[in-house]
Legacy VTK file of the C-alpha trace (Angstrom):
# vtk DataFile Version 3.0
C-alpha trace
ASCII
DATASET POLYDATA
POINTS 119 float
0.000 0.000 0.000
2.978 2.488 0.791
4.120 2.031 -2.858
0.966 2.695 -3.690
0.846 5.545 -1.564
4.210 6.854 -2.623
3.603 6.313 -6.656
6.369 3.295 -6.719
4.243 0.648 -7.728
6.536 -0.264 -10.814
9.550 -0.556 -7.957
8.209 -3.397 -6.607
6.657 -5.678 -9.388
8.195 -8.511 -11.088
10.467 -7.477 -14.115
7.941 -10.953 -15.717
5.010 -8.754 -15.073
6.635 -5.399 -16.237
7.148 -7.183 -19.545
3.360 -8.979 -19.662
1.100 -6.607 -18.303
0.092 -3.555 -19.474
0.879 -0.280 -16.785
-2.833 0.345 -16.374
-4.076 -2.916 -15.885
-1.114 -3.132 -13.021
-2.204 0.248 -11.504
-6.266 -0.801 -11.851
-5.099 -3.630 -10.019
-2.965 -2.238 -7.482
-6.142 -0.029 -6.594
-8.284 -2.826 -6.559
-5.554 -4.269 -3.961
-5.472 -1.494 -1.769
-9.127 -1.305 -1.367
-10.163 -4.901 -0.674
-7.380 -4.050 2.601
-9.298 -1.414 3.972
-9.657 -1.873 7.623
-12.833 -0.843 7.767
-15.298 -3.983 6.272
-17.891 -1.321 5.014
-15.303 0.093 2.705
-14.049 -3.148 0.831
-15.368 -4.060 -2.163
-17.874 -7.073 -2.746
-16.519 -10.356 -3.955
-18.995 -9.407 -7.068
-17.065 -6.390 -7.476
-13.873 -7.583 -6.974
-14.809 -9.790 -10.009
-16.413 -7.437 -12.014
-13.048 -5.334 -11.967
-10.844 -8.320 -12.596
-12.561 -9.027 -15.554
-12.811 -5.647 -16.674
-8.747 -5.877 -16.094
-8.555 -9.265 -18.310
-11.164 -7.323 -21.236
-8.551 -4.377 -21.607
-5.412 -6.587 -21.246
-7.366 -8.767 -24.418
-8.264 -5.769 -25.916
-5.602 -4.081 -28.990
-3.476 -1.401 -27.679
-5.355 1.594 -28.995
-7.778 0.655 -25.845
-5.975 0.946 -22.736
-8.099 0.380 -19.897
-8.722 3.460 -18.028
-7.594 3.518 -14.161
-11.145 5.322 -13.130
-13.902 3.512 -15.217
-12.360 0.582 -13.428
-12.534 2.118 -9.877
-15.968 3.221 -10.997
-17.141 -0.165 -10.792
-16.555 -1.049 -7.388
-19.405 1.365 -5.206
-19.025 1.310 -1.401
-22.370 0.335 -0.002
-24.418 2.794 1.195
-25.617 1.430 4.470
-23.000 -0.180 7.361
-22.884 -3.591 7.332
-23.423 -5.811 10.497
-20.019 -7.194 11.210
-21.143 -9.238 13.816
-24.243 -11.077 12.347
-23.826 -14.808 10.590
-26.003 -13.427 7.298
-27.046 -10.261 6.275
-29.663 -12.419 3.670
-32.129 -15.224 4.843
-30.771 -18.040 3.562
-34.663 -19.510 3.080
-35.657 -16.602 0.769
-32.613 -15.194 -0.436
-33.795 -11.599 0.349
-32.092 -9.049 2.890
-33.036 -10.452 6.802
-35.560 -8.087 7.891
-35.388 -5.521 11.127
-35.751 -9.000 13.072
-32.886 -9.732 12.795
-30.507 -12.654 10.639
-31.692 -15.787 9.220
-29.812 -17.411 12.187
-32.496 -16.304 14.546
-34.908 -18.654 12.536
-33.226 -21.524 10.901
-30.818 -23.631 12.261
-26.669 -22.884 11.104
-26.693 -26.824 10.115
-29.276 -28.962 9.804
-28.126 -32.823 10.288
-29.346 -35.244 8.340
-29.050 -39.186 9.506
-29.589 -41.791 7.848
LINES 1 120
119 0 1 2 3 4 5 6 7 8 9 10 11 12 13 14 15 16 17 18 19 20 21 22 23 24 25 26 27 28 29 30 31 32 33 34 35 36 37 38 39 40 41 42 43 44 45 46 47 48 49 50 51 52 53 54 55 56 57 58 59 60 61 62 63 64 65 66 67 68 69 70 71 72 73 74 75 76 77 78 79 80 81 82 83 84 85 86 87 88 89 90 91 92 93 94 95 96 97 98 99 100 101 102 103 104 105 106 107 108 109 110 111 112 113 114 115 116 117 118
């Protein structure tokens, strides 16, 4: 993150990946990085965004040279949610409907974590 910080990125990665990657890609990425670390939960990115940006990374490294992916349409794609999330609950969704738990609480409070099946 201090390269990051600092703007030495290119100091630190592999002379392999200098050569393969294009300098965008390795900066969208290096963002991408340095966000999912955030201390705070709220402020990482979803695993769906995560992916979103990875493959919008793979697109533009695919893509001819005239198209060089640009740094903020892929930091545009990762949004920080708007409401906190509950660190501290098992599920934020009920697992029986698939929609957000209501003001009740989690789906824990209602279904079992495991359900055991004998036979």
């Amino acid at each position: 993150m201090q390269s990051i910080e600092e703007d030495n990125l290119f100091d630190i990665v592999d002379a392999r990946v200098m050569k393969e990657a294009k300098r965008d890609s390795m900066v969208a990425f290096a963002v991408l990085a340095k966000r999912c670390l955030n201390l705070k939960g709220r402020k990482r990115p979803t695993m769906k965004d995560v992916a979103a940006v990875l493959e919008e990374i793979q697109k533009s490294e695919k893509a001819s040279d005239a198209q060089e992916p640009n740094v903020e349409e892929v930091e545009s794609v990762i949004k920080v949610p708007d409401q906190p999330w509950d660190l501290f609950s098992t599920s934020a969704w009920s697992a029986a409907s698939g929609e957000p738990a209501g003001p009740s609480g989690s789906s824990s409070d209602k279904l079992p974590l495991f359900s055991h099946i004998t036979q």
